[in-house]
N, C-alpha and C positions, 0 to 999 in steps of 0.2 A: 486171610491176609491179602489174598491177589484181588480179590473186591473192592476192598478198603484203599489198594494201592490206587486202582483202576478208578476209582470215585474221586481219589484226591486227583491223580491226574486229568479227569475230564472238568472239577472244577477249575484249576490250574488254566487247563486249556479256555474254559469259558469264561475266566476273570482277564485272559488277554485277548481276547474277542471280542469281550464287550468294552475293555480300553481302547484298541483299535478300532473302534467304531466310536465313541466317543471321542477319538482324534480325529478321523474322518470328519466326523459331524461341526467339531472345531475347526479344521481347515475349511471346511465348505462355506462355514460361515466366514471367514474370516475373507476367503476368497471371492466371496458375494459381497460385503462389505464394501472392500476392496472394488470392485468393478461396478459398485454404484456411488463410488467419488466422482463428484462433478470434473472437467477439464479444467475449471479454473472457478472462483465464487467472486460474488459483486459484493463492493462496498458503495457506500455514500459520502462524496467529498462533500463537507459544509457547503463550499463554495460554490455549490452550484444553487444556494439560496441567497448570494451574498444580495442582491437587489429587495429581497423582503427583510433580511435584518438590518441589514445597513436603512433600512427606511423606516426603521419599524413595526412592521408588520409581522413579523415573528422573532420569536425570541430564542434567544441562544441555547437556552435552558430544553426550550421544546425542542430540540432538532432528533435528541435521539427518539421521541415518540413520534416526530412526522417519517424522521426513515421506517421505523418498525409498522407505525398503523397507516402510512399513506402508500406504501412501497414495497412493505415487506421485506425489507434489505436490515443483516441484523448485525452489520459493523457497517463503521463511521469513522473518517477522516478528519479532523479537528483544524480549525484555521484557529490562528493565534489573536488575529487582528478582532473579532470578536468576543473576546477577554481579556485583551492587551495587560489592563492593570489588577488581573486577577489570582497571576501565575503562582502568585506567592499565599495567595487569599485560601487556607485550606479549609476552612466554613466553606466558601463556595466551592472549592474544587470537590470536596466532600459530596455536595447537595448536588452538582451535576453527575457524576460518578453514581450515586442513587439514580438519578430517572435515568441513567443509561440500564445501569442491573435491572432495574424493576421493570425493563421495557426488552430483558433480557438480551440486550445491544452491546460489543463488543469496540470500543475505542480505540485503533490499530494506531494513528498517529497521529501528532501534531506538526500542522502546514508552520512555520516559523517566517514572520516578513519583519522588515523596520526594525532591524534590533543590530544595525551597522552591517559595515563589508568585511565577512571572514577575508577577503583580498586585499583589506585595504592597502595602499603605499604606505602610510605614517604607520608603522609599525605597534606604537601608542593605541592609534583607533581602532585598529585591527585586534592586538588585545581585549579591547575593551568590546568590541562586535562579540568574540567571543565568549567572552565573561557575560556578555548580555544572554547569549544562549543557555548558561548554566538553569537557570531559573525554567525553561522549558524542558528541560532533559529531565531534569528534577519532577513536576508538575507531568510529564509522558511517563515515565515510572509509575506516579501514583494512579496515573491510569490503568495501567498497564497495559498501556503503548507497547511496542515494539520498536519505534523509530521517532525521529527528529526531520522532516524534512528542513533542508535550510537551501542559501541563495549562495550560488557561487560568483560571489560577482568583488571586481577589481577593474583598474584603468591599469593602460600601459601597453605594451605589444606583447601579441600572447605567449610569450616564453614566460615574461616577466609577471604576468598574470597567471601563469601557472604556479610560478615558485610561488606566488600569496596567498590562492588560491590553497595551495597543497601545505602551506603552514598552518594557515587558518582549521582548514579540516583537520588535522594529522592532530592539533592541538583538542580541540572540541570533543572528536574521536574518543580521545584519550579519557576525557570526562566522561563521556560517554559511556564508556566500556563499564568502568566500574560502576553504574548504575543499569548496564544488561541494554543498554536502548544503544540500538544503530544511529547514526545520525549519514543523512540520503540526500543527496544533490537532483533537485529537478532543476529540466533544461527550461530555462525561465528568462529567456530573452539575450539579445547579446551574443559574446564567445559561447556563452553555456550552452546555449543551442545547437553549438556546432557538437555530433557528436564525436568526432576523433579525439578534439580537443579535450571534451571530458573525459571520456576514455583514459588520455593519458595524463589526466589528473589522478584516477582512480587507482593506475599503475605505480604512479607516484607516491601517493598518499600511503596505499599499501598498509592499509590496516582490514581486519575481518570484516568489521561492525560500521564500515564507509563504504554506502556506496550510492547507487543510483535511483532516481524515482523519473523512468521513462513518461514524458507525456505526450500521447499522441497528437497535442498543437503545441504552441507556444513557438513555430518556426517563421522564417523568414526569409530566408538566403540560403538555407540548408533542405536536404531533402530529407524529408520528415520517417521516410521508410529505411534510408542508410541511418538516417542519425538513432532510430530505436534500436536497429540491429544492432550495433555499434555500443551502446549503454547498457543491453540487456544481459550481458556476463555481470555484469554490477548491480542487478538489480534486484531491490527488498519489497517494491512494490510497483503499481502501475496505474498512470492514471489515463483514464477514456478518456479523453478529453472530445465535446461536438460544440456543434453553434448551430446547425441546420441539417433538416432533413427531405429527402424527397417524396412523392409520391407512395414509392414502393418501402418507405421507411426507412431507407440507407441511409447514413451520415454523406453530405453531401462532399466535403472536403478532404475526410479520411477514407478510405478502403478497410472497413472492416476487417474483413474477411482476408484482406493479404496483411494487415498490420496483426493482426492474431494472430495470424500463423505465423510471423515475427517471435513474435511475443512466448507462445509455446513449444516452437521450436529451437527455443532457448532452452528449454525444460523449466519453464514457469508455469507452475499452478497455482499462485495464491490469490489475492485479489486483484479485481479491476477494480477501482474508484471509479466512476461515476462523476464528469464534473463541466456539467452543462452551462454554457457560458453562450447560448445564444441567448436573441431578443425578437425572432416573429414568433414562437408561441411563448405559454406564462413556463416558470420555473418548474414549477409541477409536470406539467405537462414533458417537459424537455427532458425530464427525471426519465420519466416512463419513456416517452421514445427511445431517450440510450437504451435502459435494463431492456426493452423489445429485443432491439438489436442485438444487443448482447448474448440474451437469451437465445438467439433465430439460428445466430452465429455458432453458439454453443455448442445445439443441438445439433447443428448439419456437421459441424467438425466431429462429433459421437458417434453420429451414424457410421462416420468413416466415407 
């Protein structure tokens, strides 16, 4: 009997032995996992091809195979303006949606222009700016987008530009939500650039699923390093934004290396976009320059 006891207890003992090793061996992986997450992962804005499809030269259809087999970048940022009259077209939206999966490319968002001022003064037009977005919220769904970027843009002095500004969104928002997509204000010229100004639209508007798409250009009168800080508590995405680079590869206009540390010292991980809008090298070319940088950036911020 005291054998019998003594066997059952040693196996006892050796079926939580080898479960606690087997948790072990789960934690470690998971904790290796874990600390081989990049600091942040790169996507590809369309836009930074907009001069070969606007001319021709490549087609819209092909972009999620030039990001995947020129780049290697395996999500994608969607401009509107190159399927303007599509939105609704679910044949097409269908057949792009395919070479995106087949190129096993990930469609994070669609850029939204020309489809009116969520700010407008006439109250009428401003609806109707609105109502025009429904159709992209819609068509980023069937992507399965995550967001809307749209234009925060009004006349008037910017208190009054706020109130339009924060109906337009607060309204759009709303549609938004119930089909799961964020709808993201990038600083895109104008008041929008300033960032305090957005900022306290975002306070305003005061919904989950509204908020920012920081880009490191589009400024003018504003300092481009206060106005990201300033936007990145609202932020669902980010865009590189370069035009030129030097010698040593740096963007010549932006500071990498202090705009990132921006940017992550937010506690953002998600992606960069990518969205080359110079003209001394070709498009391609201007691709790979930023992901370098990006990349250079990456890794010295890992090192620690």
């Amino acid at each position: 009997m005291q054998r019998q006891t003594d066997r059952r207890t040693f196996l006892k003992q050796a079926a939580v032995a080898a479960a606690g090793l087997g948790l072990t061996s789960t934690m470690t992986s998971s904790f290796s996992a874990a600390a081989k997450q990049p600091l942040f992962k790169i996507s590809l804005a369309e836009w930074s091809y907009n001069r070969a499809i606007f001319g021709k030269k490549m087609d819209h259809f092909d972009f999620p195979k030039v990001a995947k087999q020129d780049h290697g970048i395996e999500a994608i940022e969607l401009v509107n303006q190159f399927f303007m009259n599509k939105a609704k077209d679910q044949k097409y939206l269908a057949e792009f949606k395919k070479r995106a999966d087949d190129q096993g490319v990930k469609i994070l968002l669609i850029m939204c222009d020309d489809e009116g001022q969520l700010g407008d003064p006439d109250e009428k037009q401003r609806l109707k700016a609105i109502e025009n977005h429904y159709k992209w919220v819609e068509a980023a769904k069937f992507f399965g987008c995550h967001s809307i970027r749209v234009n925060a843009y009004s006349s008037g002095s910017p208190d009054e530009q706020r109130e339009r500004v924060v109906d337009g969104l607060h309204r759009l928002a709303e549609f938004g939500g119930k089909h799961g997509l964020n709808v993201i204000v990038e600083n895109h010229g104008g008041i929008s650039s300033h960032g305090d100004w957005l900022a306290s639209v975002m306070k305003k508007a005061n919904l989950p699923n509204c908020g920012t798409l920081p880009d490191f250009g589009n400024f003018q009168d504003y300092d481009r390093y206060k106005a990201v800080a300033e936007m990145m508590p609202y932020a669902k995405a980010v865009s590189a934004k370069s035009h030129d680079f030097d010698a040593q590869g740096n963007c010549i206009e932006t500071d990498y290396r202090r705009m990132l540390k921006i940017v992550l010292d937010a506690g953002y991980h998600g992606h960069f976009g990518i969205e080359y809008e110079g003209n001394k090298i070709s498009e391609p070319e201007g691709v790979r320059a930023t992901k370098r940088l990006l990349e250079k950036v990456r890794e010295e911020f890992s090192k620690g």
